[in-house]
N, CA, C and O atoms as a MOPAC input file, in Angstrom:
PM7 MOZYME 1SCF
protein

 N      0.83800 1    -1.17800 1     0.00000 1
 C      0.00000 1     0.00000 1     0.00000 1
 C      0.88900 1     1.25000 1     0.00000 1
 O      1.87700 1     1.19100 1     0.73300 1
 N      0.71300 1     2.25400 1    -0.63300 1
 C      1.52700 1     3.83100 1    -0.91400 1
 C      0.71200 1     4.56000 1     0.12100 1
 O     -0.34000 1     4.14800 1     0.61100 1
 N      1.36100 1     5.76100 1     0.40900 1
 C      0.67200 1     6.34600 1     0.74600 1
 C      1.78100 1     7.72900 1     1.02700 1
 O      2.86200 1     7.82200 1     1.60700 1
 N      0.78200 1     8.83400 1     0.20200 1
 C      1.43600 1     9.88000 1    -0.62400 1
 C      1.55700 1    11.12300 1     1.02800 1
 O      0.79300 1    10.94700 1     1.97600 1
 N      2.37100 1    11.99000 1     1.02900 1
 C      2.15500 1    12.76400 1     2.24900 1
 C      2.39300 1    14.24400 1     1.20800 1
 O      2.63200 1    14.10700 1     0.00800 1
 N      2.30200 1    15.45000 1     1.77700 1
 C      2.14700 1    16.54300 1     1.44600 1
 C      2.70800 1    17.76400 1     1.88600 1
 O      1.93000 1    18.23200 1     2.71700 1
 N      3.58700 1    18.43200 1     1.74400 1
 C      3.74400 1    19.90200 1     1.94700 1
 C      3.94000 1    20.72100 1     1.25900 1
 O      4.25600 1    20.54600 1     0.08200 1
 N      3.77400 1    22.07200 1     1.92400 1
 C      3.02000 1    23.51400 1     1.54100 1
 C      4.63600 1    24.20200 1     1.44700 1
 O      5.47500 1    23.94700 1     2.31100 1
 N      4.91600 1    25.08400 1     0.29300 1
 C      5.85700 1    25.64400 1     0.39600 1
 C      5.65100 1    26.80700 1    -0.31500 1
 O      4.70000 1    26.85700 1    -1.09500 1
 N      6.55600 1    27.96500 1    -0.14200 1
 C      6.15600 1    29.12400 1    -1.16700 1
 C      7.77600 1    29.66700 1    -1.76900 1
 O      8.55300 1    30.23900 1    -1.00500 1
 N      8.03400 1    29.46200 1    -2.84800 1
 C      8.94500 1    30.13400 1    -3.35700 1
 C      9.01700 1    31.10300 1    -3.78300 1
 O      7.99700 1    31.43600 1    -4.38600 1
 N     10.14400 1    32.12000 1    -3.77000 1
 C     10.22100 1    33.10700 1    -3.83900 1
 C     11.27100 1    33.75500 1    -4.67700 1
 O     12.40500 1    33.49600 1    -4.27300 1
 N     11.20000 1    34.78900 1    -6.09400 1
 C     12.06500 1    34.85900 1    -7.07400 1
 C     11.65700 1    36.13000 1    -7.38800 1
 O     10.53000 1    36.62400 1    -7.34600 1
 N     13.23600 1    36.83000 1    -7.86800 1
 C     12.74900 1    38.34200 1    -8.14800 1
 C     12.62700 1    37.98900 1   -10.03900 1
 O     12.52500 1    39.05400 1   -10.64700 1
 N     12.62400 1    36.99100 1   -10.79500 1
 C     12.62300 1    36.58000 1   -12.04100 1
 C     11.09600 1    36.31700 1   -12.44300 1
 O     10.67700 1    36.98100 1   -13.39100 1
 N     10.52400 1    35.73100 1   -12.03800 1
 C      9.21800 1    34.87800 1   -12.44500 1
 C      8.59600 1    34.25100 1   -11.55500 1
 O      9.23400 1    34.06100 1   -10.51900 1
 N      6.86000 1    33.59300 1   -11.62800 1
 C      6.51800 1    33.09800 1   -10.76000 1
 C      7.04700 1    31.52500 1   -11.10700 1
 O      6.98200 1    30.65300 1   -10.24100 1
 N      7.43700 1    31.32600 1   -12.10400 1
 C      7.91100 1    29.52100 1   -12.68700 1
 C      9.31200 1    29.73300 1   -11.56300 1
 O      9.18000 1    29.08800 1   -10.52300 1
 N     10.35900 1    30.39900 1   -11.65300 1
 C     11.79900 1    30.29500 1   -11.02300 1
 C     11.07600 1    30.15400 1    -9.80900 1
 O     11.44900 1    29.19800 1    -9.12800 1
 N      9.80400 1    31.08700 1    -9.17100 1
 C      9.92400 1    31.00800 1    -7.89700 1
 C      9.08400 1    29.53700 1    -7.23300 1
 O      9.15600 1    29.10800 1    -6.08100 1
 N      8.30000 1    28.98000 1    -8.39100 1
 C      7.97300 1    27.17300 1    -8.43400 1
 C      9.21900 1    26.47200 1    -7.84800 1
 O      9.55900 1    25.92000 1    -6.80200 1
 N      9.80000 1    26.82700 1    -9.24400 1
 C     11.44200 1    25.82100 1    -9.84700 1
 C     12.17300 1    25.65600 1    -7.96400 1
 O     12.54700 1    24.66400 1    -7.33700 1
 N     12.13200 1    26.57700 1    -7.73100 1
 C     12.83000 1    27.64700 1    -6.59400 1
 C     12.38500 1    26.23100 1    -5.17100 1
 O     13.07700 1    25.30300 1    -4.75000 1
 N     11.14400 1    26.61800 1    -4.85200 1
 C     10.50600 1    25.46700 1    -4.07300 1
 C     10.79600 1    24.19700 1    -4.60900 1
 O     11.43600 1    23.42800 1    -3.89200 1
 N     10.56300 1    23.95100 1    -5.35800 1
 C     10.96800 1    22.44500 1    -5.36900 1
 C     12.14900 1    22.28600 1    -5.31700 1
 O     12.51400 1    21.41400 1    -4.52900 1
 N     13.26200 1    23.04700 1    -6.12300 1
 C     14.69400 1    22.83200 1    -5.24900 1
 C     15.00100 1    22.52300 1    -4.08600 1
 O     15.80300 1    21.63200 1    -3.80800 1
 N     14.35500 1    23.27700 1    -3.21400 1
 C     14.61500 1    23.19400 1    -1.93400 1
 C     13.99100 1    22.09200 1    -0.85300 1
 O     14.49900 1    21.64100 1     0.17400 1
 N     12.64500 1    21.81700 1    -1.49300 1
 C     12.25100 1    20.53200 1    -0.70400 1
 C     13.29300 1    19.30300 1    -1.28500 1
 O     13.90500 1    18.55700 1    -0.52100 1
 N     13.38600 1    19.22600 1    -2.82200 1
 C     14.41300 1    18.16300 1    -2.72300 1
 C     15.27100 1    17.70700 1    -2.56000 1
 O     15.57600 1    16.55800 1    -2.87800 1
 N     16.25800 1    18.94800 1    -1.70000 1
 C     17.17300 1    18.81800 1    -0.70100 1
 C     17.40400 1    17.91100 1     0.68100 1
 O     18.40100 1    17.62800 1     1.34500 1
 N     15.26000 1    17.43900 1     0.83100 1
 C     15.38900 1    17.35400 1     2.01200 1
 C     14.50500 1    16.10800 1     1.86800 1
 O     14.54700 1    15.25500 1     2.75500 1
 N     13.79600 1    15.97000 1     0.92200 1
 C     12.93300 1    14.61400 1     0.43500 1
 C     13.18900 1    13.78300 1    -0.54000 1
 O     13.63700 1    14.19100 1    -1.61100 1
 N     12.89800 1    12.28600 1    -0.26300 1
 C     13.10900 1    11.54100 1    -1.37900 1
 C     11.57900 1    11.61700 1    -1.85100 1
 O     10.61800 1    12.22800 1    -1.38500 1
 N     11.74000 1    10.62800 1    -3.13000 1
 C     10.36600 1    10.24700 1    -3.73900 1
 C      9.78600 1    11.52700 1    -3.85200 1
 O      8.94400 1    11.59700 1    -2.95700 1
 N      9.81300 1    12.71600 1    -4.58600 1
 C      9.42000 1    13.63400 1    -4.98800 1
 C      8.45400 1    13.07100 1    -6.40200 1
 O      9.18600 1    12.57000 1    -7.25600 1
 N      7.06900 1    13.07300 1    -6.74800 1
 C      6.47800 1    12.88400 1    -7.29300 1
 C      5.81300 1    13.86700 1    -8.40000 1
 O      5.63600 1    13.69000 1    -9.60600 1
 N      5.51100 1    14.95200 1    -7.56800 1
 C      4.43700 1    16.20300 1    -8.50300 1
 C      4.84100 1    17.30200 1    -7.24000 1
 O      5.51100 1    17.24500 1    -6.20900 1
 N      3.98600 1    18.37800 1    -7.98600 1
 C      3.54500 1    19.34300 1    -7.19100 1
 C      2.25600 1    20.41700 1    -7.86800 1
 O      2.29200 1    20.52200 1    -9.09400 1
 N      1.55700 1    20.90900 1    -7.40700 1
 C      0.62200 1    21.68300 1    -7.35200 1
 C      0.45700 1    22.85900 1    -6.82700 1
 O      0.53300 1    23.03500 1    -5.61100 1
 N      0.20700 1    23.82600 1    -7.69200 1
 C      0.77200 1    25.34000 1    -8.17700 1
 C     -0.78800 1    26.02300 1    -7.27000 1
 O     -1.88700 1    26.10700 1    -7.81800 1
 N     -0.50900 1    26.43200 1    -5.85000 1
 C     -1.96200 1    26.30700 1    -5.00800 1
 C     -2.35400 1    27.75800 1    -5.23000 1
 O     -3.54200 1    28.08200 1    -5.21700 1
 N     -1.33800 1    28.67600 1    -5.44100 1
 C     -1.66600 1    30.40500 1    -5.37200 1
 C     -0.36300 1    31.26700 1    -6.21900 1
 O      0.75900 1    31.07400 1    -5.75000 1
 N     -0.42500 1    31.81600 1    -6.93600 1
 C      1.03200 1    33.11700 1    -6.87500 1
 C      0.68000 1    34.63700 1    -6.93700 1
 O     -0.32500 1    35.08100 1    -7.49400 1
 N      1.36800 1    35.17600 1    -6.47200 1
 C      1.24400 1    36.92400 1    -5.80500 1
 C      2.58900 1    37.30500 1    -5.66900 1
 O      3.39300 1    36.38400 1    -5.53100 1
 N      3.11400 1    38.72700 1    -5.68000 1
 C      3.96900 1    38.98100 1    -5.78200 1
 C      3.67900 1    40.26800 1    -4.45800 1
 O      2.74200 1    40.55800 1    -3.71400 1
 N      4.72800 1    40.65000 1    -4.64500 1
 C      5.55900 1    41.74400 1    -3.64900 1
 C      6.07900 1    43.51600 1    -4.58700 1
 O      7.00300 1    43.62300 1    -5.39400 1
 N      5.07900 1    44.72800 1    -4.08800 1
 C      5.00500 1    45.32100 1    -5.14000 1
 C      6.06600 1    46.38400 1    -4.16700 1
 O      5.91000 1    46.54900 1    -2.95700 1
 N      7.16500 1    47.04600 1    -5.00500 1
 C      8.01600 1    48.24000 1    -4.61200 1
 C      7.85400 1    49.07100 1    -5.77600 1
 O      7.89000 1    48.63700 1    -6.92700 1
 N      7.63200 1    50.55700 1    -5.37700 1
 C      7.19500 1    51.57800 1    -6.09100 1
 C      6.98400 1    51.26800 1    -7.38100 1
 O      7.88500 1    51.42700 1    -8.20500 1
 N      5.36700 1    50.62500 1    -7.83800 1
 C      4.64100 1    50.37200 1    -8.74500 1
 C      5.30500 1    49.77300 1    -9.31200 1
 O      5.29400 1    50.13400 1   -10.48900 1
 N      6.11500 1    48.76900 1    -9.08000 1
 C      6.96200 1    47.44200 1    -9.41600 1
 C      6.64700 1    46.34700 1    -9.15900 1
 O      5.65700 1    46.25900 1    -8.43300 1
 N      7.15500 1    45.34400 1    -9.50500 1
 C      7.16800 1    43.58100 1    -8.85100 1
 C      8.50800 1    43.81300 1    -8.50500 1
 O      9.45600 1    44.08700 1    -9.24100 1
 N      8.45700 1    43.64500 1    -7.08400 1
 C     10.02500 1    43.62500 1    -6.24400 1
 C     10.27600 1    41.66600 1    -6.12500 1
 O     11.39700 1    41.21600 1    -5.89100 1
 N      9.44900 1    41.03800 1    -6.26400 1
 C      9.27100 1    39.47100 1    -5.37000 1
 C      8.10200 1    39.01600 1    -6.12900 1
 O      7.03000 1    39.61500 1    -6.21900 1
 N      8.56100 1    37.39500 1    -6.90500 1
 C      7.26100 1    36.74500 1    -7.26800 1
 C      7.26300 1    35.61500 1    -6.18400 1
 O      8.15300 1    35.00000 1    -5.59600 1
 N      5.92300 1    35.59900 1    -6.16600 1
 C      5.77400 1    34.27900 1    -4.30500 1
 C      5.00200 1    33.37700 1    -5.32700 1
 O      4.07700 1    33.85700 1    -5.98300 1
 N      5.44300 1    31.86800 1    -5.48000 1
 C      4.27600 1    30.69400 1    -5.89600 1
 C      4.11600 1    29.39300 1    -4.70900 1
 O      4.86700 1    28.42800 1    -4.57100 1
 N      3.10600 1    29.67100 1    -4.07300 1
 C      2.53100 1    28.60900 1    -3.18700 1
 C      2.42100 1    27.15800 1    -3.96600 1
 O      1.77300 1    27.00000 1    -5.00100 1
 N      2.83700 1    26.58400 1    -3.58800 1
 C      3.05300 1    25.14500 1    -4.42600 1
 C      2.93700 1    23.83700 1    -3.29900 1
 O      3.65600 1    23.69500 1    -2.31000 1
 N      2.08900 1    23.14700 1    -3.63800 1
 C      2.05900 1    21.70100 1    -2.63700 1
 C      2.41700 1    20.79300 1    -3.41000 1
 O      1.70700 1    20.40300 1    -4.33700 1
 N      3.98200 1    20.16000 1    -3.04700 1
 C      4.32600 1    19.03700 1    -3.30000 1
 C      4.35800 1    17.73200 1    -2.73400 1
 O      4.66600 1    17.70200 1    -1.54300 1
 N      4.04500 1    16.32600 1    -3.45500 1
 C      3.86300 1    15.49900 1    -2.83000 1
 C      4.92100 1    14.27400 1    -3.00100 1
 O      5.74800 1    14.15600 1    -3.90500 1
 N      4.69000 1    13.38600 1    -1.90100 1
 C      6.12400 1    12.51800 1    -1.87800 1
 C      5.49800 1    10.93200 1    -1.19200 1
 O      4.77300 1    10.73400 1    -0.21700 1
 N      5.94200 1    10.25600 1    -1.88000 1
 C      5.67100 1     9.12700 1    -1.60500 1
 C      6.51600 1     8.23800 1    -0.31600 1
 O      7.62600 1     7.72200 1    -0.44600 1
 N      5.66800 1     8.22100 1     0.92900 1
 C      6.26800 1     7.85000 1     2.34700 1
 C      7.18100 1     6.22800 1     1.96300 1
 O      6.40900 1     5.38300 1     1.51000 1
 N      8.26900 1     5.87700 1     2.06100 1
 C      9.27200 1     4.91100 1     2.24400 1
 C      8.74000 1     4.00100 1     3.35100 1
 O      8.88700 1     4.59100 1     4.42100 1
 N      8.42200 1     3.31700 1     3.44900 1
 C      8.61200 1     1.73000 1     4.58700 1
 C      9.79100 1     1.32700 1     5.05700 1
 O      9.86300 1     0.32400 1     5.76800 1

């Protein structure tokens, strides 16, 4: 039996909201095996004088728990 577990991460990129995806999943797979997918939950950015200073993409990736 599998059984998939889940976390919430938000990356953060002064390039794009994809780098700031790319960005999160880098970093969880630093720290997880069995990286499977992820799911793109929200993106918003960070505005400095009528700019995009910061793109933020909320992303839930999922990972398949090891026995």
């Amino acid at each position: 039996m599998a059984v998939i577990k889940t976390i919430d991460l938000v990356g953060v990129s002064t390039e794009s909201w994809r780098d700031a995806a790319a960005k999160a999943l880098d970093e969880a797979s630093k720290t997880l095996r069995n990286v499977e997918g992820f799911d793109v939950l929200e993106t918003s950015a960070q505005v400095r004088d009528n700019e995009i200073a910061e793109y933020h993409t909320h992303v839930r990736i999922r990972f398949r728990i090891e026995r």
